[in-house]
N, C-alpha and C positions, 0 to 999 in steps of 0.2 A: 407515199404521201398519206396523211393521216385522214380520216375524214374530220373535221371540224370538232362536232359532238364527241368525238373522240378523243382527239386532244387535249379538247376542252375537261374530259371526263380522267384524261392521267394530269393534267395539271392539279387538278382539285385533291386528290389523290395526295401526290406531292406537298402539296400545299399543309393539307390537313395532316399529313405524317409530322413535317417539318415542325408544324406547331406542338403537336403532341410530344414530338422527340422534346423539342425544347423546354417545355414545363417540366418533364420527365426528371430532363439532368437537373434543372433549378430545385425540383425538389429534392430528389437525393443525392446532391452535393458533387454528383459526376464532374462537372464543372466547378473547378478555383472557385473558394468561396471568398467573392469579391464584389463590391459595390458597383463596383464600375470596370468597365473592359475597352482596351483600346479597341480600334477598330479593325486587324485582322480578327483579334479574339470572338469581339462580335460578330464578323464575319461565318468565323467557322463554329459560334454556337450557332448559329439559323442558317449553317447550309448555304449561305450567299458569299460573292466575292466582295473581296472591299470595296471595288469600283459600283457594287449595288448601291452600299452603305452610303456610300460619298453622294451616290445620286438622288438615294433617298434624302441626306442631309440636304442638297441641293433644292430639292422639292417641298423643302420644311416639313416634311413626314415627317422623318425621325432629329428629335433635340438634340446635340451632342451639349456637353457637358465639355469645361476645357480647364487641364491640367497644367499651368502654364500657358504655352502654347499648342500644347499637342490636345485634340479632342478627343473626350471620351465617352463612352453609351455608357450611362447608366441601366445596371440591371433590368429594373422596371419600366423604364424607357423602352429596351429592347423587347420587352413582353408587350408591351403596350403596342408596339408598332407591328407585331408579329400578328398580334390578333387580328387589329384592324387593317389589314391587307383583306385586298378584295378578292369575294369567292369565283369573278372569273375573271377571265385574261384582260391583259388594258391591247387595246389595240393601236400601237403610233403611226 
């Protein structure tokens, strides 16, 4: 078992990777250069499952955009929501 401050200190860690990675690939095109990304795609650009996604949409965190029927993350959206994730744990 971790100590607390510990945890707390590889989440951050994570966190601030995840963010970085992702600016990364938006910048040099690593990632489909596309406006908009369903929600595995969003998914696996920020390291989360789609059941995150879905929860985030739940939470009205994150806006989905919708293609028809199907919802979609806009690029900026998903940068938008990455950043503003909290720098420490939520606890439920």
């Amino acid at each position: 078992m971790l100590r607390p401050d510990t945890a707390e200190q590889i989440q951050n860690i994570v966190r601030d990777t995840v963010r970085a990675e992702l600016e990364i690939h938006l910048k040099v095109g690593a990632l489909p250069q596309r406006v908009a990304l369903n929600l595995k795609d969003a998914a696996a650009a920020c390291g989360y499952s789609v059941d995150s996604i879905r929860f985030a949409i739940d939470r009205n965190e994150l806006a989905p955009s919708y293609a028809n029927t199907k919802p979609v993350i806009m690029v900026e959206e998903l940068m938008r929501w990455v950043r503003t994730l909290p720098d420490q744990p939520r606890h439920f």
